[in-house]
N, C-alpha and C positions, 0 to 999 in steps of 0.2 A: 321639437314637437311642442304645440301649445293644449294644453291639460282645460279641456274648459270645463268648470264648476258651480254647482249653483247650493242654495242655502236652505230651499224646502218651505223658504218663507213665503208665500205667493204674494204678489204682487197687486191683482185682479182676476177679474174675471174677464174675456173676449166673449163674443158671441160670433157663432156661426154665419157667416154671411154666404159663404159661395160655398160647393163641394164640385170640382169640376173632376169626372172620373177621366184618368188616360190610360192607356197602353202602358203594362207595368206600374201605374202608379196613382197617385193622383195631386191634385193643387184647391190646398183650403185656405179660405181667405176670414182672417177674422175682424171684425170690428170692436175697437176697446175708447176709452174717453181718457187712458192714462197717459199723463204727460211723459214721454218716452221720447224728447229731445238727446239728440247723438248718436236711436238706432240706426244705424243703419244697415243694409244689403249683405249680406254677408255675418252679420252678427247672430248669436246663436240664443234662441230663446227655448225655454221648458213651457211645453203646452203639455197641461194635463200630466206633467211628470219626465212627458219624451224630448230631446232635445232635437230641436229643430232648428234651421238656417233659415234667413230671411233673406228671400227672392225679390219679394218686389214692396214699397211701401208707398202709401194716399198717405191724404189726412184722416186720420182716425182708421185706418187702416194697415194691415199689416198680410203679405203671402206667405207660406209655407209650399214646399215641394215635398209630397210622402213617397218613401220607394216604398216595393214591393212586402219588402222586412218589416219596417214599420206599419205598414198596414197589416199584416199578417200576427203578428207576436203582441201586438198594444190594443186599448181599446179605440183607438184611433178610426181603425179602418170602418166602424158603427157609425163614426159624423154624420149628423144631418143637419141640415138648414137650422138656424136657433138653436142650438144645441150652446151650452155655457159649457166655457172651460178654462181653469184656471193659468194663467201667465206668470212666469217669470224670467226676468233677463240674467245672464250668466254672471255668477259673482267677480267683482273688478276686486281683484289685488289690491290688498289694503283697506279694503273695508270690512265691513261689522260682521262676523259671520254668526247670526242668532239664532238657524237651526241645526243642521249638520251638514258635514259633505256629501253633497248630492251629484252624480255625473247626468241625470237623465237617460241612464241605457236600462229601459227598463227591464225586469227579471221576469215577469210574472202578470197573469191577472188574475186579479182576485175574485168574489163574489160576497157579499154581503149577507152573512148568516143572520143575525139580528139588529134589531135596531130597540135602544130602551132609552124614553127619554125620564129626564129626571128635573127638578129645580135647578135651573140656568146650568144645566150640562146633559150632551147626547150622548150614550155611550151607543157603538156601534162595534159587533164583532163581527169580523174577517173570515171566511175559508180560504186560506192558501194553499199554492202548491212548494213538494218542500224543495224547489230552486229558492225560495222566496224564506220558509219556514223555519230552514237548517241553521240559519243566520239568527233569529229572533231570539231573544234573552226578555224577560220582564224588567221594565223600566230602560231597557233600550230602546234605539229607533227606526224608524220603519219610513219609507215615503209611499204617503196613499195618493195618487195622483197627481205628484209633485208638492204635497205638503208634507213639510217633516213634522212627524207625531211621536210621543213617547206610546211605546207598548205595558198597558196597564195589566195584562195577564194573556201568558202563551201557553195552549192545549194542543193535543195531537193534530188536528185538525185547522186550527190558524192564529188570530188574537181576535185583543178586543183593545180598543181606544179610548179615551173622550174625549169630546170634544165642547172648549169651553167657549162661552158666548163670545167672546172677540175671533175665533175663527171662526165660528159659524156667519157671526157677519162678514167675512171677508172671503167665503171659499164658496164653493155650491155645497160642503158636505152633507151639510143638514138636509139636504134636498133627497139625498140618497134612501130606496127602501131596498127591503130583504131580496135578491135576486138582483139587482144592479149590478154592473162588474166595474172594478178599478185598475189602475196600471198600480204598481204597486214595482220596489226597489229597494231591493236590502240592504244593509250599512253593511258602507264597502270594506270598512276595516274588518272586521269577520271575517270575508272573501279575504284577501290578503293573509289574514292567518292560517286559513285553512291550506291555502297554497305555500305560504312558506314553513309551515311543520308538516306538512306533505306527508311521509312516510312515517313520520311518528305519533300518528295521530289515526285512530278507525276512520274509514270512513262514514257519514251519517248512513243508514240503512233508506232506501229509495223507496217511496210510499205509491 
């Protein structure tokens, strides 16, 4: 079995170039300027949080194939033409891992309660659902559309974040307002605990 993993570190942004709808599915084509020598066909990249296989590649170019699932459960299935979204290629064994483990299966979308900006930091609070919420600890980590974020403070209802000026240059998050939805990924170690004390453990109450 090969475990593919990614880091929550984004990489870039692509941009929307094609949305071709098909039968069960569909095929999105993004265009990026990142030097992405060795991807190739078959390599697994995080658009916007979800993990996706690559179909077919140009220069400066890159395909994805969406099934049915993923358009349905992610904020995916919304693409439109120019639409940004952020990229990352799956972590290579043995290198740096500087946010956390991320698989890209995502859990949940979110929706944007607030947005408060402040002196070189955005704070932006979360509604989740509790597939997403059960997991959330303050100063643990969350993936908001394949970036990994520390959780600044968690209420019945979702968290809140910040975001400092080096990711706001590197992600779209800043772009975000109040009503926006995200893909959104709980830290899988929580899930694995909750599974393995199983019966010794309540389970969370379903909201």
């Amino acid at each position: 079995m090969v475990l593919i993993m990614f880091t929550g570190i984004v990489e870039g942004c692509g941009t929307v170039e094609r949305v071709e709808r098909r039968p069960g599915g569909a095929r999105v084509v993004l265009r990026h300027d990142l030097d992405w020598q060795g991807t190739a066909i078959g390599d697994s990249v995080a658009v916007d949080g979800v993990c996706l296989t690559v179909v077919a590649l140009a220069a400066g170019e890159v395909s994805f194939q969406l099934g049915p699932e993923t358009l349905a459960v992610t904020s995916l299935g919304r693409l439109s033409v120019g639409a940004r979204v952020h990229v990352e290629r799956a972590l290579a064994f043995g290198g740096r891992l500087d946010g956390h483990l991320v698989l890209g299966h995502v859990d949940a979308v979110g929706t944007v309660r607030e947005r408060r900006e402040a002196p070189d930091a955005l704070f932006l609070r979360f509604d989740a659902p509790d597939a997403v919420l059960r997991y959330c600890i303050a100063k643990g980590s969350v993936t908001i559309s394949g970036t990994s974020l520390t959780l600044n403070t968690v209420d019945d209802r979702g968290f809140e974040v910040c975001l400092i000026p080096h990711t706001l240059s590197v992600t779209k998050l800043g772009d975000l307002q109040v009503g926006d939805t995200v893909n959104l990924e709980a830290d899988v170690i929580g899930k694995y605990v909750e599974r393995l004390l199983g019966p010794r453990i309540a389970p969370a109450p379903v909201k």
